[in-house]
C-alpha positions in Angstrom: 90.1 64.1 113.1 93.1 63.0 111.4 96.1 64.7 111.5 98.7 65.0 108.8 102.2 65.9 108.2 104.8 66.9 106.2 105.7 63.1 105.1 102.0 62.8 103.6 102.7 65.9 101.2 105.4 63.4 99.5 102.1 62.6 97.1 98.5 62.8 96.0 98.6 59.1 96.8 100.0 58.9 100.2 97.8 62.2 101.2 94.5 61.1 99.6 94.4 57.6 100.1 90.4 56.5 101.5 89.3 59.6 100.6 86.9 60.2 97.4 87.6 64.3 97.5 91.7 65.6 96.6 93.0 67.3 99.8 93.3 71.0 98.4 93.1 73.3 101.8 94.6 73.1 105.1 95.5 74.5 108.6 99.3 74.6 109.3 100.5 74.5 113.0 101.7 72.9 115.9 99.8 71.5 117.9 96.9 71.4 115.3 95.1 68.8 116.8 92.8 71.1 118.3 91.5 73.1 115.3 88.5 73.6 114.3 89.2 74.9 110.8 88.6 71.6 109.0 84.8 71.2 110.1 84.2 74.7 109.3 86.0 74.3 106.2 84.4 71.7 104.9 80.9 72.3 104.9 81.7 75.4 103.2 83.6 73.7 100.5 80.7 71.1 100.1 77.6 74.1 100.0 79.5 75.6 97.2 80.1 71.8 95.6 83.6 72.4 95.4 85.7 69.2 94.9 88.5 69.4 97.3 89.1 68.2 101.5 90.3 70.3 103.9 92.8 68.8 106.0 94.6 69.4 109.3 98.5 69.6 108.6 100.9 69.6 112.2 104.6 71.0 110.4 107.2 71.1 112.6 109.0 74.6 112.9 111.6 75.6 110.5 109.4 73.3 107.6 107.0 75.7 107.1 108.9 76.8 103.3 109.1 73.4 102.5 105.6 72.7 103.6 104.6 75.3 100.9 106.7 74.1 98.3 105.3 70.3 98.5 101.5 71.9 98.9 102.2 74.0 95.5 103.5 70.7 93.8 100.9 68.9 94.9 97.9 71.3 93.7 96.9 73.0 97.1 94.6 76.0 96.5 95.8 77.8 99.5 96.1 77.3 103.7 95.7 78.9 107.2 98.3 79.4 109.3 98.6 79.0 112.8 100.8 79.2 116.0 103.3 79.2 115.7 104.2 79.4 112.2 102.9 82.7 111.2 105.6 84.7 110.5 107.2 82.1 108.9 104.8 82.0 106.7 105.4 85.6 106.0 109.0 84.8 105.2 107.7 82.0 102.4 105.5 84.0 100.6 106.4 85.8 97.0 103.9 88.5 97.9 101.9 89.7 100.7 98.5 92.2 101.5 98.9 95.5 103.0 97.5 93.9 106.8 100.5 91.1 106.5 102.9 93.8 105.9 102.2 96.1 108.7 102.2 93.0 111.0 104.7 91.0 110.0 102.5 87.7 109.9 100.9 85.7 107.7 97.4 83.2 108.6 96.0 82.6 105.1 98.0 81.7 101.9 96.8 81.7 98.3 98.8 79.3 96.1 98.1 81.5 92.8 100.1 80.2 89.4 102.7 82.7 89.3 103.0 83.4 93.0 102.6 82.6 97.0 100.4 84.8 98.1 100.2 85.8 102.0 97.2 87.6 103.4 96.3 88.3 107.3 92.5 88.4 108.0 92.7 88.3 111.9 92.2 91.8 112.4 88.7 91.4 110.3 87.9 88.4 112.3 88.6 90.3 115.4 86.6 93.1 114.9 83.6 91.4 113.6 84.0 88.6 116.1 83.6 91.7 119.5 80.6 93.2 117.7 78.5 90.5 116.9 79.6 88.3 120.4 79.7 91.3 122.3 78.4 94.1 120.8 81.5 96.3 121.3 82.2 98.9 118.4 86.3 99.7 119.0 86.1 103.1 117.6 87.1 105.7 120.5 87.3 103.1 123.4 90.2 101.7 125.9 91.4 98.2 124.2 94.2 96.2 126.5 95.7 93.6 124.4 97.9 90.7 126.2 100.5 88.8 124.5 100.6 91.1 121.8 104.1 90.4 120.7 102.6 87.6 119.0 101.2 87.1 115.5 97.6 87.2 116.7 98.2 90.3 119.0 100.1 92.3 116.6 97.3 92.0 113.5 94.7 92.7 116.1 96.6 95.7 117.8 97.1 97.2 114.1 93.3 96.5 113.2 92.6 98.1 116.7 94.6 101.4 115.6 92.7 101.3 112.2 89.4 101.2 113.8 90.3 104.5 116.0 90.5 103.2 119.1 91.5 106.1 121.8 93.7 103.3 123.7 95.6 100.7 123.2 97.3 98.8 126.3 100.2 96.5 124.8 101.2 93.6 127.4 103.8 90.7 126.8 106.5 89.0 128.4 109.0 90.6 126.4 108.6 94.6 126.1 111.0 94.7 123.8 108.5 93.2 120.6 105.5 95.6 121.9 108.3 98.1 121.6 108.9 97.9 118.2 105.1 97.2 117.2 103.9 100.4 119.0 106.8 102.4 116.8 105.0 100.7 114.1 101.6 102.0 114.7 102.2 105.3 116.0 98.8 107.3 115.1 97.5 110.6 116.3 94.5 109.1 117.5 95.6 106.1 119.2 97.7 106.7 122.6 99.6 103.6 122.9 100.9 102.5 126.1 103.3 99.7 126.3 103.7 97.1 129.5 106.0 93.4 130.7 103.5 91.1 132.2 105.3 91.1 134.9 104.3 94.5 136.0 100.8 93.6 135.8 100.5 93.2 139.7 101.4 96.6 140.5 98.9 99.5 141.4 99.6 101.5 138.3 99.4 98.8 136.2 96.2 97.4 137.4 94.6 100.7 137.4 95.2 101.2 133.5 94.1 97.7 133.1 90.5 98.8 135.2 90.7 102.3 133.2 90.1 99.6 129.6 86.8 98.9 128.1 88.0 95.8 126.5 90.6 93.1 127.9 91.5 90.7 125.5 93.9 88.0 125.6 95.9 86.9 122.5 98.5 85.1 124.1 98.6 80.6 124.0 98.2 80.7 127.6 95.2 79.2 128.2 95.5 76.4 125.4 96.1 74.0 128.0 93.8 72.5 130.9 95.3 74.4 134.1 96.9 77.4 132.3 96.9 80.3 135.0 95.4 83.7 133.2 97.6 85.8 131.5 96.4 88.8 133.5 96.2 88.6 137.4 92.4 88.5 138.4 92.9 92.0 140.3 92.7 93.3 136.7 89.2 92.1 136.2 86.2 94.5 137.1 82.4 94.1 136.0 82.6 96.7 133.5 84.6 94.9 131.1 84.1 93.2 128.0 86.5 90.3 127.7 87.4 88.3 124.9 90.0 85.7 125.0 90.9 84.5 120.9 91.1 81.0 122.3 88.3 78.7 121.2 89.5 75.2 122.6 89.0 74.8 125.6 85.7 77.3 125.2 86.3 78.5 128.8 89.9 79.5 129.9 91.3 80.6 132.7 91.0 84.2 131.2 87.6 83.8 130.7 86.5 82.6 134.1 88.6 85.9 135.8 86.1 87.5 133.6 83.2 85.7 134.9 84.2 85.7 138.7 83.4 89.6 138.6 80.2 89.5 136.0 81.9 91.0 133.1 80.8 90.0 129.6 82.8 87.4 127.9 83.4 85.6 124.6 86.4 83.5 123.6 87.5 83.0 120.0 84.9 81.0 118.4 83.4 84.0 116.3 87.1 85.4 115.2 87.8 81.7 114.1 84.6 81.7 112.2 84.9 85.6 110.4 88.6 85.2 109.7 88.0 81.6 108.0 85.2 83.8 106.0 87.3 86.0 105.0 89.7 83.2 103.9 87.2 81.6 102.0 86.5 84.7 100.0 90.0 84.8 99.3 90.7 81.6 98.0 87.4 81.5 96.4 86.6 85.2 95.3 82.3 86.3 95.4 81.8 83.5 98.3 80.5 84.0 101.7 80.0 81.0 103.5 79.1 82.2 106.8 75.9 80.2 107.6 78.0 76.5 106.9 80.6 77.8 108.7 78.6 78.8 111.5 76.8 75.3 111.5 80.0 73.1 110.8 81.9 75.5 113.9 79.0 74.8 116.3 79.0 70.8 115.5 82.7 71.0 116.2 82.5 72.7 119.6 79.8 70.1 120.6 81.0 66.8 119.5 
């Protein structure tokens, strides 16, 4: 897959040269190498005979404003936004959606004619993604969340809070940004408990983490070949469902802690899938794509 940046946004010439289809969509990130979006994208964009590519697009941090600005000139109908760029993003747009606002993060932009427009569908993606991979339903269970302080974590802790969970286990590195979310979701029906990885390995800690239905990790730990698990494997018990929102490499450590003790597992393939749904019904309102999704995500996870 190639992999563009900012320099090819200088033109339609420089960006679509080769190509018989105008790039129109993207993924933002860095790394982006490793997405999937574009050969989910695309077969979605072909079923529906839409004329436009959708390409991969590696921006530096700190570009991610001008990144928008060159997309706009250049005709983009929208993007998706990755690590680590998406509360950037948030900063870039004109307007955001309710889900954006409560999180403070942004993962799918709408370049409309009069505006920016900044949407978060992770939350959807989430949700959908643990009941059709695992058939979890989040209302009134125990969800434990690590690396929540980060974009991915925070839109799925809110979504989680939405859904009525009973309890909602907030892990990170730094307390301090779990903190601040949990002030932000403060709910009558949600009890929301707040933790530093680093207590992790104490009794208490390991016993709220066995008291959880659900573990799931949202933090980039785990992107790369020999990344220890975010949670220590004395966290793990058979009872768990465990869903880690990575998707390459399909297996994590995370994942196999899971496995080791015969819990059911999924990793991030079906949130990648019902978020970039969601996405395509926003940039394209009245479509649902899911079945050339489905198909183009499984050929990219095989080849």
């Amino acid at each position: 897959m190639t992999v563009h940046s900012l320099t090819d946004l200088a033109s339609r010439d420089l960006l679509d040269a080769g190509h018989s289809k105008p790039a129109r969509l993207a993924v933002i990130g860095h790394p982006v190498a490793h997405s999937a979006s574009p050969r989910m994208h695309q077969p979605a964009l072909d079923e529906a005979g839409i004329d436009a590519r959708y390409i991969a697009l590696d921006i530096e941090p700190g570009q991610v404003a001008e990144a928008f600005k060159r997309m706009r000139e250049l005709g983009f109908i929208g993007c998706n936004v990755t690590v680590p760029h998406k509360f950037d993003a948030l900063a870039a747009c004109d307007e955001i959606d309710d889900a954006a606002r409560t999180l403070g993060a942004v993962n799918t932009v709408r370049f409309d004619d009069d505006a920016t427009r900044g949407s978060n569908t992770d939350g959807y993606g989430f949700e959908h993604a643990v009941k059709e991979s695992l058939n979890f339903d989040l209302a009134g269970k125990s969800v434990l969340i690590v690396g929540a302080g980060g974009g991915a974590g925070g839109a799925i802790a809110a979504h989680c809070v939405r859904s009525d969970v009973a309890r909602l286990i907030l892990v990170n590195r730094t307390l301090s940004k779990i903190e601040s979310l949990a002030e932000r979701l403060t709910s009558d029906k949600t009890e929301i408990i707040t933790l530093s990885s680093e207590s992790m390995t104490e009794p208490s800690s390991i016993a709220l983490a066995h008291s959880s239905d659900l573990l799931v990790n949202t933090a980039s730990l785990g992107l790369k070949e020999g990344d220890p698990s975010p949670l220590p494997e004395a966290c793990f018990t058979s009872r768990h469902f465990v869903f880690d929102t990575i998707y390459s490499p399909p297996v994590t450590s995370f994942i196999r802690a899971g496995r080791a003790v015969e819990a059911r597992t999924a990793n991030g393939a079906g949130m990648l899938l019902h978020q970039g749904v969601r996405a395509f019904e926003i940039w394209f309102p009245g479509s649902t794509p899911t079945e050339a999704m489905r198909q183009g995500l499984s050929s990219a996870q095989t080849s």
